[in-house]
C-alpha positions, 0 to 999 in steps of 0.5 A: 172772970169777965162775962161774954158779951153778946154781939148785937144781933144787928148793927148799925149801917152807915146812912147814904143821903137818898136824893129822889124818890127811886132812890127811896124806893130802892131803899125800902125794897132792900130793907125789905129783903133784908127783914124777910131774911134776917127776922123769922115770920114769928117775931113781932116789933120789928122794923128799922132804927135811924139814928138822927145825926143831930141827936135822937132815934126814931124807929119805923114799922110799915105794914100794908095799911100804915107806917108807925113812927116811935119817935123817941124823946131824944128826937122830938125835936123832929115832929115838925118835919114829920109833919111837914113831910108828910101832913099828918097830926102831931100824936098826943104821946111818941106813937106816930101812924102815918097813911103807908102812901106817906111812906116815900115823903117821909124818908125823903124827909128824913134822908139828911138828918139821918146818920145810920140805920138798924134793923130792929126786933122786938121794939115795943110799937105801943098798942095802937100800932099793934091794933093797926097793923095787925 
């Protein structure tokens, strides 16, 4: 007898390349939406997965003050766009915390490599991020 196995609570959505910076803000305005509806107030780790379409996964939290990147080893590759996006210093480990007015710069840097998006909960940001954003 096969065990159930379990739907993943959010799935990945295919990625739209976003061509100008209201595009970008609409964007982060309905991901917004969609995390104040779909993750309770009580979780932590949430944010987005964009899933790189040359290889390799980045995951994004925003907070009011900073936007931290957990670029994971299969993408780091992508650091010098990063920083090329957005003019910040490459971390000395995977934890990126960028100033949140690089927001924009960052997904527009990003828009043509990315294959899907996923909203994510529980992903553990590392604590530097945790004391940043919290």
């Amino acid at each position: 007898m096969n065990a159930p196995i379990d739907k993943p609570r959010f799935r990945p959505v295919p990625w739209t390349p976003l061509e100008t910076p209201q595009d970008v803000e609409l964007w982060i305005e309905e991901h917004n939406m969609a995390m104040q509806e779909l993750i309770s107030p009580k979780e932590t780790g949430y944010g987005v997965r964009f899933t790189l379409a040359p290889g390799g996964e980045v995951v994004m939290q925003t907070g009011a003050d900073a936007v931290i990147l957990d670029v994971e080893p299969d993408a780091e590759w992508i650091a010098p766009l990063i920083i090329a996006a957005t003019g910040a210093e490459a971390p000395k480990g995977r934890i990126w915390v960028l100033p949140s007015d690089k927001l924009v710069q960052l997904i527009m840097g990003l828009s043509s490599l990315v294959d899907s998006t996923t909203l994510v909960s529980g992903h553990k940001f590392g604590t530097r991020a945790r004391n940043v954003l919290y």
